[in-house]
N, C-alpha and C positions, 0 to 999 in steps of 0.2 A: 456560534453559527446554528447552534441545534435549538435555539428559543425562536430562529426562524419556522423551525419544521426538520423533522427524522429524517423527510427523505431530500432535502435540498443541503443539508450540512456538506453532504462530501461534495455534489459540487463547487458549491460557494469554494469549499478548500481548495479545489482545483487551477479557478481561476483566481485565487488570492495567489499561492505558491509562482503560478506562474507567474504574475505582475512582481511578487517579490525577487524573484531571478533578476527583473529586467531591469526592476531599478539600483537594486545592491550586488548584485554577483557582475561586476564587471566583466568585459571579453567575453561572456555568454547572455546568448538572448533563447526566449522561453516563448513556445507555440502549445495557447490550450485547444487540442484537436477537438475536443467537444465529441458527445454520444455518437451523434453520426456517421462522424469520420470513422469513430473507434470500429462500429460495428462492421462495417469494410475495410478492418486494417485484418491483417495476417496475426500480429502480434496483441494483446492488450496494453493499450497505451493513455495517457489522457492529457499529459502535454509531450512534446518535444522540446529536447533542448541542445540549443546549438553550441560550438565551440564556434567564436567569429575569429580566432584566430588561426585554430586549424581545421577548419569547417567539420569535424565532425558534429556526426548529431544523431543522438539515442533518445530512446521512448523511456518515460516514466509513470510507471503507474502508481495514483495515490489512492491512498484505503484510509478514509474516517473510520476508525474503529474503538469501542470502548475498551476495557484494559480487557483481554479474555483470548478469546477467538480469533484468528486472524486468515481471513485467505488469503493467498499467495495470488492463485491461478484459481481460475476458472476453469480449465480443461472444456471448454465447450466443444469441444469431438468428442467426451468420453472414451480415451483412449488410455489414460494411466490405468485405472482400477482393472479392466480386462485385462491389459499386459501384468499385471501383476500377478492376478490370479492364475494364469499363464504360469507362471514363475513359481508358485505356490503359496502354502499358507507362512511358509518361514523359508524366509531368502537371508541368508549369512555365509558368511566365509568370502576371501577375498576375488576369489572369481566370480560366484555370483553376483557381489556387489558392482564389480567392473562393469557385469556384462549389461546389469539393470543402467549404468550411468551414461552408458557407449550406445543402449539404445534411444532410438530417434524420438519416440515416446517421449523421454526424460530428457530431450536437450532442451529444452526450456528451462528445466530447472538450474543447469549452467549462465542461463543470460537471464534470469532473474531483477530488472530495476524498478522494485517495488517499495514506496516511501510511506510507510504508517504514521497518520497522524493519532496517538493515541491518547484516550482521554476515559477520564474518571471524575464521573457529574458529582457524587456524593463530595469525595473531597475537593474539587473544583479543582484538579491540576491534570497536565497535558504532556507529553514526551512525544517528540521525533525520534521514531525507529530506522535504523536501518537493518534490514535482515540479511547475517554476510552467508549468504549460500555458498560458495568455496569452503569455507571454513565448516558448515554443516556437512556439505559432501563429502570432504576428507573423514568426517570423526563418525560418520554414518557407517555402522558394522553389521545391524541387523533391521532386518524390516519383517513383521506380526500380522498375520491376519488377525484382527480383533473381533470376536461378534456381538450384535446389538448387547446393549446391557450398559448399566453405569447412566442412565441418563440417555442415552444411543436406539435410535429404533431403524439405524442401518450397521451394517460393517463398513470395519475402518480396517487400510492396514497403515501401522504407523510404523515410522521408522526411531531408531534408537541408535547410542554413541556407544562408542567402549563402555563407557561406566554403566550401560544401566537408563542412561539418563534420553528425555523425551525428547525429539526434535522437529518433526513435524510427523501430517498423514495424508493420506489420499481418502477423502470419504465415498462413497457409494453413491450412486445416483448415473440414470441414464443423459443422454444426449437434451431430454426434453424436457429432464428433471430441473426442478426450482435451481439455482444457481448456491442456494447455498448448503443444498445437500450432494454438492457434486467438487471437485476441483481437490486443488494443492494447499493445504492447511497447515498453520503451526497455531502456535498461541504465549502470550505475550506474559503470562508470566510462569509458565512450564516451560518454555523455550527460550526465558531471559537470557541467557547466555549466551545466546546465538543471537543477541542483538545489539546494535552497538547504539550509543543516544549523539545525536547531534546536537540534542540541547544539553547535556551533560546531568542527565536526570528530568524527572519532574519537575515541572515550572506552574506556579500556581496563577489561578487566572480568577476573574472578577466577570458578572455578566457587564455588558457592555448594551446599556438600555439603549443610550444615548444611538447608535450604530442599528437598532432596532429600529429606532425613531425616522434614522437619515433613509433607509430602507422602505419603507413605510411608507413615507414621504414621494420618495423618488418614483417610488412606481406611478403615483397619479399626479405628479410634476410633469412638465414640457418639457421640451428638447434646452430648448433655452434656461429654465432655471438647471439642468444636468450642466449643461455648459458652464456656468457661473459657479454651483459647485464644484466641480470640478477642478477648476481651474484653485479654487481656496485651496482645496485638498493636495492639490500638485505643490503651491508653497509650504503644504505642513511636511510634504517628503520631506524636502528641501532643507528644512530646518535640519531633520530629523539624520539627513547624510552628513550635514556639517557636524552632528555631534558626536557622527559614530566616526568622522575622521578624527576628531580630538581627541577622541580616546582610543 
């Protein structure tokens, strides 16, 4: 997706995952809310997905991201970094922790459904994260204010496990600041632990000229050859369901 263009990759990912919900994940169907919506939703989200058997239905937010850096959240209030500071430069011990998770601030970090699609252009392979925040919240002992330095030309305060070990952080940045000097952070291989793979690791990939070409094509095509496409494309699903039933 990214031989499209840097900034059209995550959504293209957006509305691929959600068509792939719709046609292989049985009993669930998949809604891409698109920027618009997103921007007047409460939550960040970018498809919805239903349960059509027991109507529930939760927001997903996807993140194209290369292997590194990952944000969580946005925090577009700016509201973690102040409550933190609030709290001071070293929040540990089991009360303070409690009381940072019990505030309203940090309930987001509880309903966390955020699906990284991650990728590494050099060696040309790809992993589906999932990030289990439960599991981050329980082993979360101590949170650091950290100041600029290391590569950083803001503070960070990051949070840390029993061991020592890195889990995510909250970076600095006001309400109006770039989005990606602001928000809920971890990162994909300091935080590996704290991720689980859907694709059960690295999966190696190939450019896909050919998808370039039909892409290309489509945009200064008619409504009419989309249609006729289309329809080829719906028998290669087709194919493509009867062989994942065989095996």
């Amino acid at each position: 997706m990214r031989l499209i263009g840097n900034k059209t990759h995550g959504d293209l990912a957006e509305i691929a995952i959600a068509e792939f919900i719709n046609q292989y994940m049985y009993d669930f169907k998949s809604i891409h809310v698109g920027k618009d919506l997103y921007r007047a939703k409460e939550h960040e989200e970018d498809i919805k997905i239903i349960n059509e058997i027991t109507k529930i239905e939760f927001p997903l937010s996807l993140k194209a991201y290369g292997d590194g850096p990952l944000q969580l959240s946005t925090d577009k209030n700016f509201q973690m970094f102040p409550k933190l500071q609030e709290m001071g430069n070293l929040i540990e011990g089991e009360q303070s922790i409690s009381a940072l998770w019990h505030d309203p601030v940090f309930a987001e970090f509880s309903s966390l459904n955020v699906l990284p699609l991650i990728y590494n252009e050099k060696k040309q392979c790809c992993n589906i994260l999932v990030f289990d925040h439960e599991r981050a919240q329980q082993k979360i002992t101590k949170v650091v204010y950290e100041n600029k330095g290391k590569g950083r030309k803001h503070p960070v305060y990051r949070f840390y496990d029993n061991n020592g070990d890195y889990v995510c952080e909250v970076r600095y940045g006001s309400g109006t600041a770039n989005a990606l000097q602001r928000g809920l952070w971890t990162h994909t291989k300091n935080g590996l632990k704290y991720f689980d793979s859907i694709t059960d690791g690295w999966v190696n990939y190939a450019h896909n000229l050919v998808l370039l070409k039909l892409f290309s094509h489509a945009l200064i095509a008619t409504s009419v050859g989309h249609a006729a496409a289309l329809e080829e494309i719906k028998k290669d699903l087709e194919l493509e369901k009867q062989k994942a039933v065989r095996y």
